[in-house]
Wavefront OBJ file of the C-alpha trace (Angstrom):
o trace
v 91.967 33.516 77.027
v 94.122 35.447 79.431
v 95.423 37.201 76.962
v 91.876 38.284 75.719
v 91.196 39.622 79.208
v 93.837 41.193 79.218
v 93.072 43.765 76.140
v 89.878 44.073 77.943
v 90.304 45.515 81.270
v 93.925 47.393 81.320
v 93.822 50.952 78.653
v 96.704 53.228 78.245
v 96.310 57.332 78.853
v 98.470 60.156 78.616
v 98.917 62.276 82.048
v 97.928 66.295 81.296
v 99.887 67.823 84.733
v 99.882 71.851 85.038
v 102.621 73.459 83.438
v 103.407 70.921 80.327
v 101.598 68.837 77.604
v 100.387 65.086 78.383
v 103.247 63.796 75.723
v 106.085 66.336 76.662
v 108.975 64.511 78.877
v 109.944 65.213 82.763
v 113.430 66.654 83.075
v 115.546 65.254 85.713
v 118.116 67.290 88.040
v 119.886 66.832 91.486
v 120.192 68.966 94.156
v 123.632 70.795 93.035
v 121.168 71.784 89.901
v 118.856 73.378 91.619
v 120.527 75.801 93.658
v 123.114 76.471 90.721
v 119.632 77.196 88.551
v 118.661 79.802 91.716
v 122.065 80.981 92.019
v 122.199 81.697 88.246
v 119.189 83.606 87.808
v 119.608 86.122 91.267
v 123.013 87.050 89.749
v 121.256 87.839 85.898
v 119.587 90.722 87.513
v 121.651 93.688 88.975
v 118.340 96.159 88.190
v 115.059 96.394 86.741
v 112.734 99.181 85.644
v 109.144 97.453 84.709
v 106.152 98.949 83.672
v 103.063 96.418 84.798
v 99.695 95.701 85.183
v 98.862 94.885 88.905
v 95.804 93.737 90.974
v 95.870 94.560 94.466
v 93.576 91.848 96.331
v 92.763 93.219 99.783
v 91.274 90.620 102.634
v 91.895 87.105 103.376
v 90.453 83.765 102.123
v 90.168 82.648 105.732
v 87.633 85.436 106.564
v 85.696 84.504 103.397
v 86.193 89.139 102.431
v 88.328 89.484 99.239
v 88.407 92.909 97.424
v 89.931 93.215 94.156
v 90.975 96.571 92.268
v 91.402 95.792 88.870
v 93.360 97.902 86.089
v 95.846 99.276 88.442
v 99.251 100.241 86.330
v 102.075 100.588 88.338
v 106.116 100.968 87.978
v 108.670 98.768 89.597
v 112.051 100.137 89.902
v 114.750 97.717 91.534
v 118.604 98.076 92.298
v 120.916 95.686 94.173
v 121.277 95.143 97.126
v 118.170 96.066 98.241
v 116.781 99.345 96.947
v 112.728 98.957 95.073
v 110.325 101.566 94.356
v 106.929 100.862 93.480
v 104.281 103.702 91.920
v 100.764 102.650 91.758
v 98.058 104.356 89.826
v 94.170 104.431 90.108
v 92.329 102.753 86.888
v 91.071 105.397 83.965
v 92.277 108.302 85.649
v 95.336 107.227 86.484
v 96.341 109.564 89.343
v 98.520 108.224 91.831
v 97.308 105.740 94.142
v 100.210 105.049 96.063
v 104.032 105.612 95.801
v 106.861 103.179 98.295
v 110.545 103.416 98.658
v 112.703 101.066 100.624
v 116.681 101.125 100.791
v 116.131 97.492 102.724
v 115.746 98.460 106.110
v 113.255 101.232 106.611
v 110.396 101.919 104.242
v 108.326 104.996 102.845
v 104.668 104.592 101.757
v 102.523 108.260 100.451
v 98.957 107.450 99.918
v 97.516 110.571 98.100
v 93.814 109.851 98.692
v 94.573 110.349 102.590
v 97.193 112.752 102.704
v 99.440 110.411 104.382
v 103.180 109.791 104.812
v 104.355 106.971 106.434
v 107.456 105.955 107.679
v 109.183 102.629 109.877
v 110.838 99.350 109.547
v 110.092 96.951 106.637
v 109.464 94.156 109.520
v 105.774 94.268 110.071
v 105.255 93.502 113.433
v 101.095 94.243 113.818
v 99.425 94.248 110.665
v 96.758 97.113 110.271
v 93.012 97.239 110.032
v 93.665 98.859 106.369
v 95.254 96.838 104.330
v 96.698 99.371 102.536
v 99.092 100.643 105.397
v 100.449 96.997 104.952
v 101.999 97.191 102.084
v 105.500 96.988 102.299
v 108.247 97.346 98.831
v 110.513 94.497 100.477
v 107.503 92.337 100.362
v 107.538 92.543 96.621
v 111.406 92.643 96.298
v 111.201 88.934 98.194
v 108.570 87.866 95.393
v 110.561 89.059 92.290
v 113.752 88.344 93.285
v 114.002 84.842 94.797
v 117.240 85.105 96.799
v 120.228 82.582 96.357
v 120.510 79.639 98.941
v 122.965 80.707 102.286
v 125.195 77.805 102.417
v 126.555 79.431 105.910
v 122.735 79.047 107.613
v 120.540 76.730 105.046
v 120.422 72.975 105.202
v 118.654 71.827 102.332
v 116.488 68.886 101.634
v 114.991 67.727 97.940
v 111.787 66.719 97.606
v 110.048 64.828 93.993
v 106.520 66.067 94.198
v 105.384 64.232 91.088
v 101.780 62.868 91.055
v 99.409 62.495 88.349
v 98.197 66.278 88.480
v 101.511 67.525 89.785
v 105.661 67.764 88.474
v 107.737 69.702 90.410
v 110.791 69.448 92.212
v 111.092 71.194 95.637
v 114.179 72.730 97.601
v 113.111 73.105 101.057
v 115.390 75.427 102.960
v 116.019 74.737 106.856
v 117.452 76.779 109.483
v 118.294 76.275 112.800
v 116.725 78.701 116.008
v 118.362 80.323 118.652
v 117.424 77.509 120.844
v 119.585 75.165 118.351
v 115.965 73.767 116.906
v 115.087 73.512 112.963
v 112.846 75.684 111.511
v 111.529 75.925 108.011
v 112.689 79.261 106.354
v 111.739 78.965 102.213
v 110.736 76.717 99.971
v 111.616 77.163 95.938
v 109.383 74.993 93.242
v 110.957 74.233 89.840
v 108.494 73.085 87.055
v 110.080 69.658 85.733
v 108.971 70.390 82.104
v 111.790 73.555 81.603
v 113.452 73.389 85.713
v 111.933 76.898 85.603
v 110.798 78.683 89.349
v 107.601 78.254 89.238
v 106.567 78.764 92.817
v 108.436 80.392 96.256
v 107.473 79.963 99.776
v 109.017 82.041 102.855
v 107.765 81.219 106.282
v 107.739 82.549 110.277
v 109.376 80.920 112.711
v 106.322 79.389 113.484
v 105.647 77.439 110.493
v 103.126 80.142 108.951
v 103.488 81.432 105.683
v 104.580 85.186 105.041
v 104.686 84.898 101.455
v 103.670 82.951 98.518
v 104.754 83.887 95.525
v 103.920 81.956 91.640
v 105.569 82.148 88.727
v 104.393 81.289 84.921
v 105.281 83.187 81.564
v 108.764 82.508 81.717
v 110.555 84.689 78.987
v 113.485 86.790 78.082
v 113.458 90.550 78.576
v 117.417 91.676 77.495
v 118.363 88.192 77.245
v 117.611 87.265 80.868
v 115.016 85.286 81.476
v 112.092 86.829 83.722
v 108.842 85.664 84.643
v 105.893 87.368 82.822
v 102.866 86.590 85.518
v 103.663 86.569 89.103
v 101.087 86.217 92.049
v 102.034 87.113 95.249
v 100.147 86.704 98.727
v 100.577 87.559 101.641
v 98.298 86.257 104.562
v 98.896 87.513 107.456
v 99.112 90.956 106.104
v 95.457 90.115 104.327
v 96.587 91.328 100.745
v 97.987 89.836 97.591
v 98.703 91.447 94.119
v 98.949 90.223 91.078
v 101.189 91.171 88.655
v 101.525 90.963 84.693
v 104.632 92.857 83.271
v 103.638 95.291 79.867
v 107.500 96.349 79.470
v 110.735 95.326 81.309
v 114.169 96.545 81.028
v 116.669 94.883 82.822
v 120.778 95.548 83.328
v 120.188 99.588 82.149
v 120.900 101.243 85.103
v 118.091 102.647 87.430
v 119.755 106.636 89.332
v 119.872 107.341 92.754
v 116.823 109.611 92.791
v 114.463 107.154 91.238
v 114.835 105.850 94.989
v 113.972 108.920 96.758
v 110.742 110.044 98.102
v 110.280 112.723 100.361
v 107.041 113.674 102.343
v 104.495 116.077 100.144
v 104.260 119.668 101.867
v 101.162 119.470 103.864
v 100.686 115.523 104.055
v 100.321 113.881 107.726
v 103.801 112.323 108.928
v 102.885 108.794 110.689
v 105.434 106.643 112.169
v 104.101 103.295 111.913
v 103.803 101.656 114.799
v 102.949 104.630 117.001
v 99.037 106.155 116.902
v 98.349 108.294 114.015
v 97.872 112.160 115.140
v 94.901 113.501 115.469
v 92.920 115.340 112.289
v 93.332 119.247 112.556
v 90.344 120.766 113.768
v 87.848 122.477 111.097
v 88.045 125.889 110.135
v 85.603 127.808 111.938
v 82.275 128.697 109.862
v 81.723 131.881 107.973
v 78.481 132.833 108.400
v 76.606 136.066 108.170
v 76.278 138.014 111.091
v 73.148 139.959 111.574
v 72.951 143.742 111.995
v 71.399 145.262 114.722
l 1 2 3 4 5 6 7 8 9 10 11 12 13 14 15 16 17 18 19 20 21 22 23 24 25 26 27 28 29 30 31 32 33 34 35 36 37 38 39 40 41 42 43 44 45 46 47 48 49 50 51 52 53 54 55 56 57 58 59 60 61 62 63 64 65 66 67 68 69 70 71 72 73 74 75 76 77 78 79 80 81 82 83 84 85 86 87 88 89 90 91 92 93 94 95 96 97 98 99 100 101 102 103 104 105 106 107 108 109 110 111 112 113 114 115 116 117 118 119 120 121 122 123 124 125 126 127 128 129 130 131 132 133 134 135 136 137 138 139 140 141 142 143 144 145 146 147 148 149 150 151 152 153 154 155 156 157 158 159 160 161 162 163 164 165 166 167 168 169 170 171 172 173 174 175 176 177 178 179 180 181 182 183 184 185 186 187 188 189 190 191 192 193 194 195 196 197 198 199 200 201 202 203 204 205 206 207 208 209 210 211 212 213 214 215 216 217 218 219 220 221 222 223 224 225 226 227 228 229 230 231 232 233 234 235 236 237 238 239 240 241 242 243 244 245 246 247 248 249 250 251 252 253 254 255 256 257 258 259 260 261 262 263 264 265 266 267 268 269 270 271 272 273 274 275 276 277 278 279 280 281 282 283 284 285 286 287 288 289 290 291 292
């Protein structure tokens, strides 16, 4: 009899979590693992010229405004330590939309459509009113390149986030203030069906999230292994992109004027930070004057 009830009322399933098949197994690793797995794929990549489709997403889920412009092809030049530049171009047309340089400290950002040149630090102290004065290349350098683990300034902890919808294991990176307390400074997400990135967190030292960046399409472009779809957003700033690479070429060398941009004869020099100057005035009119 018990054995009866027991058919009836206990049924196996299979478990479908994101990122893997119901019947494919979990991979185990330790914390040495994981930051050798980080470790190994920052030093694959010494430069990067990509050709990709993007998405900017301007506004923020919090005020309920998102704005999306779709079709957007853009080119991502990178070059260790720190040097990215980053060409976007309008849809169909495909004039230039926007065009940003950064060497790691300062940045450069042209937008055509407005005649403006901006200039300042990469830190972004106040964000803007338009988004697109926001944008900053180390922002996406941070997302693409998920930096190795400091073993002079990060304490690390390991977290199993396995559930039934979720298998991931998490490196949370700690560091400690200048008043000797511990903030959190990253988090990195490895998918526990391949122990690929699949997700990268960097915080404030309040506990708010500057960037969150996702990773899926894992493949190899000149036998290093990139990620083909990566989301990024941003917050604070109120934007996001998304990005889908079209071609890649890594370790082929990327010249020393592919990272220069100079400011466009007759475009409007702003420091950010400071209050844009003021629009010229107009040209007087030409009209006809009247003989007497």
């Amino acid at each position: 009899m018990a054995l009866g009830l027991s058919s009836c009322l206990s049924r196996n399933r299979l478990i479908a979590r994101i990122g893997g098949k119901p019947t494919q197994t979990l991979l185990v690793a330790d914390r040495a693992t994981l930051v050798e797995i980080i470790s190994r794929q920052y030093q694959a990549i010494d430069d990067f010229n990509a050709e990709v489709d993007m998405v900017p997403v301007l506004g923020s889920a919090e005020k309920s405004k998102i704005t999306e412009y779709k079709d957007v092809r853009a080119y991502i030049l990178f070059r260790k330590p720190a040097s990215i530049r980053i060409i976007g171009l309008y849809p169909v047309v495909r004039n230039k939309a926007f065009d940003m340089v950064s060497g790691g400290t300062d940045f450069k950002l042209y937008i055509p459509a407005q005649n403006r040149f901006l200039v300042g630090r990469n830190e972004l102290e106040k964000p803007s009113a338009n988004k697109l004065e926001n944008l900053r290349p180390q922002h996406f350098l941070e997302a693409l390149i998920v930096r190795p683990v400091d073993p002079q300034n990060d304490k690390l902890l390991m977290e199993n986030f396995t559930d039934e919808g979720n298998a991931y294991y998490i490196l949370h990176m700690v560091r400690e203030n200048g008043d000797g307390q511990l903030q959190l400074n990253r988090t990195v997400w490895f998918n526990r069906y391949d122990l690929l990135i699949a997700r990268q967190l960097v915080f404030d030292a309040a506990g708010n999230i500057l960037t969150d960046a996702r990773y899926s399409g894992w493949k190899a472009y000149d036998n290093v292994a990139f990620p083909k779809h990566v989301e990024v957003n941003r917050p604070r700033d109120e934007y996001g992109v998304v990005i889908d690479l079209v071609k890649m070429d890594i370790g082929k060398g990327v010249a020393d004027d592919k990272f220069v941009l100079e400011q466009p004869e007759g475009s409007t020099l702003q420091v950010v930070g400071q209050a844009p100057p003021p629009a010229p005035p107009a040209p007087p009119s030409k009209g006809r004057t009247k003989k007497k």
